[in-house]
N, C-alpha and C positions, 0 to 999 in steps of 0.2 A: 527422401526416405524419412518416413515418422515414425520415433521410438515413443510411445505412450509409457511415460515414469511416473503419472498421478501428480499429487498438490502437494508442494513441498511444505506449504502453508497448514495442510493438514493432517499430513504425516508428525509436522513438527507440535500440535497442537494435540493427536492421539499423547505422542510420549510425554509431552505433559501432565495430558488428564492422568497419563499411569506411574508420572512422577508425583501427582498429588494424593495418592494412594498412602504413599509411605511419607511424604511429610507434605500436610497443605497448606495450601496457602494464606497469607496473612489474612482477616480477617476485615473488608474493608469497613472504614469506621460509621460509613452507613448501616451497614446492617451490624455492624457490634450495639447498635442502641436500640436495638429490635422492642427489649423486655419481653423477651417469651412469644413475641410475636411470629407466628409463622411469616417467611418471606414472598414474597411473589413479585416476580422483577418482568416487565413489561418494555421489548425492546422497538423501542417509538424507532419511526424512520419519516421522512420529511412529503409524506405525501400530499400536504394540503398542498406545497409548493409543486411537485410533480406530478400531479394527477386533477388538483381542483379540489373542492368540498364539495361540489351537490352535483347532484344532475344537469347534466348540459355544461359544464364548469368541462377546463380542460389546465392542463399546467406544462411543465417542463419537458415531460419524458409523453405525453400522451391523456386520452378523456379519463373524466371520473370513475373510478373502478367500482363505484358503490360503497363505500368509507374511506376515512382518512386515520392519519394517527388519535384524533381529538374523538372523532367517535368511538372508535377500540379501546380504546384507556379512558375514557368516561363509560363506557358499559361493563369493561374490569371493576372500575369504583362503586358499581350500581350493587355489581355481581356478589365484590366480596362483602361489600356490610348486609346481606341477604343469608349471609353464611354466620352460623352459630364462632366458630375460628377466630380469635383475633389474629390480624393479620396488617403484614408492614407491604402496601405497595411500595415497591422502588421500581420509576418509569427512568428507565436509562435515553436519557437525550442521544439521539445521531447527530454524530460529528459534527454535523454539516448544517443543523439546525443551532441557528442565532436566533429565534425569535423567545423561546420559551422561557419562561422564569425557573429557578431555580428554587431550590427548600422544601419544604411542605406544602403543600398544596392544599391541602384536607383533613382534619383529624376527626375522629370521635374516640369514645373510650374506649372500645375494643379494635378499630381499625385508623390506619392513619398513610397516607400518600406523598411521598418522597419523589420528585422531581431531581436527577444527578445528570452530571455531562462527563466531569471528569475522574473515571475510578476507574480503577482495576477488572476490565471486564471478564475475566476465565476467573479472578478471584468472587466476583461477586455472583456469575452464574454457579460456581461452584460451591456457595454458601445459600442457595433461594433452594426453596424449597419446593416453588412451581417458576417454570417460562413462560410466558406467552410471546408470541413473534406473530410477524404478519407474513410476510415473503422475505425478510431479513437473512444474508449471508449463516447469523450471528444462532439462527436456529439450527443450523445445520449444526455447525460447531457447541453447541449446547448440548444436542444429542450425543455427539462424540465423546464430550464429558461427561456422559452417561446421566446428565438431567429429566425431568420430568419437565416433557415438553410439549406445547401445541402451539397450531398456527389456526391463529382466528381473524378470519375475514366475513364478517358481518354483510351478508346483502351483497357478495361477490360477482361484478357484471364480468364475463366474460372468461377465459381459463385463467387455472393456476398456475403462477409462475415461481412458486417457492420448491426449490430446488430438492428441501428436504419431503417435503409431499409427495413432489414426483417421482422419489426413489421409494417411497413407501417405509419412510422411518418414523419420519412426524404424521400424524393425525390431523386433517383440515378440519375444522367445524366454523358451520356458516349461520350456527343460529344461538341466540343467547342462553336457552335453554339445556345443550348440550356442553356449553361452558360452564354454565353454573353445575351441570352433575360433574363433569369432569374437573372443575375446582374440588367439590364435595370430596369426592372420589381421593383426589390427593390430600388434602388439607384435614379433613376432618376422618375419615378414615384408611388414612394413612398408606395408599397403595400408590407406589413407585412403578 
């Protein structure tokens, strides 16, 4: 007999999002040093190793999907100094990636690129002002926090497997141009 009770993990992660209603959470010290900067948190996952880089490339879990983490967060980087906004990328490292550097990555005057592994991550989705995910667990759960969220897979070979797409909560977009309005959209005039 199968009693279907749902995700304890997600149940437990709603009453959060609606205990950070009435007191929120600490302010992680990556994004406390914004300076006014709007945030935009990019949640990297380890596909150069599981999928390959290019075409014909294969990796861990199966072939190349038509981008990796390096091309999605290098086309964020292109996207947001295109935008009038200054703006704080923070690319949240997955767990599971040891290759990446850490720090800054990138600055200019009005935009600047933050590389993080270890923080707070319901505090720090909870202080960005836009998501971007790829197929990431961590979109689902961003949306639940009631974030401003998409899943952007650039040049995507074959179905979607991002769980929050398939329910029809998050937004798929597969072309750079539809990120950059959809950044716009959030960042510069201000719609949630």
């Amino acid at each position: 007999k199968c009693n279907i009770t749902g995700s304890v993990a997600l149940a437990d992660l709603t009453e959060k999002a609606s205990g950070y209603l009435e007191v929120a959470p600490k302010i992680p010290e990556e994004v406390s040093s914004r300076n006014g900067k709007r945030v935009v948190t990019f949640l990297s996952e380890t596909y150069v190793r599981d999928f390959g880089s290019a075409p014909g490339d294969s990796g861990l879990l199966g072939d190349y999907k038509g981008y990796s983490e390096i091309l999605v967060v290098e086309d964020i980087w292109r996207t947001l100094q295109s935008i009038s906004e200054p703006t704080l990328l923070i690319e949240k490292i997955h767990p599971a990636d040891m290759a990446k550097s850490l720090g800054i990555q990138d600055q200019s005057q009005r935009h600047s690129w933050l590389r993080v592994k270890d923080v707070d991550l319901m505090a720090l989705l909870w202080n960005s002002d836009a998501v971007i995910g790829m197929q990431s667990m961590s979109i689902l759960e961003a949306y639940i926090m009631g974030c401003c969220v998409v899943s952007y897979q650039p040049g995507l070979i074959g179905s979607d497997t991002c769980t929050a797409v398939r329910l029809g909560y998050v937004e798929l977009l597969i072309d750079h141009s539809k990120l950059k309005r959809w950044l716009e959209k959030i960042l510069v005039r201000g719609f949630k």
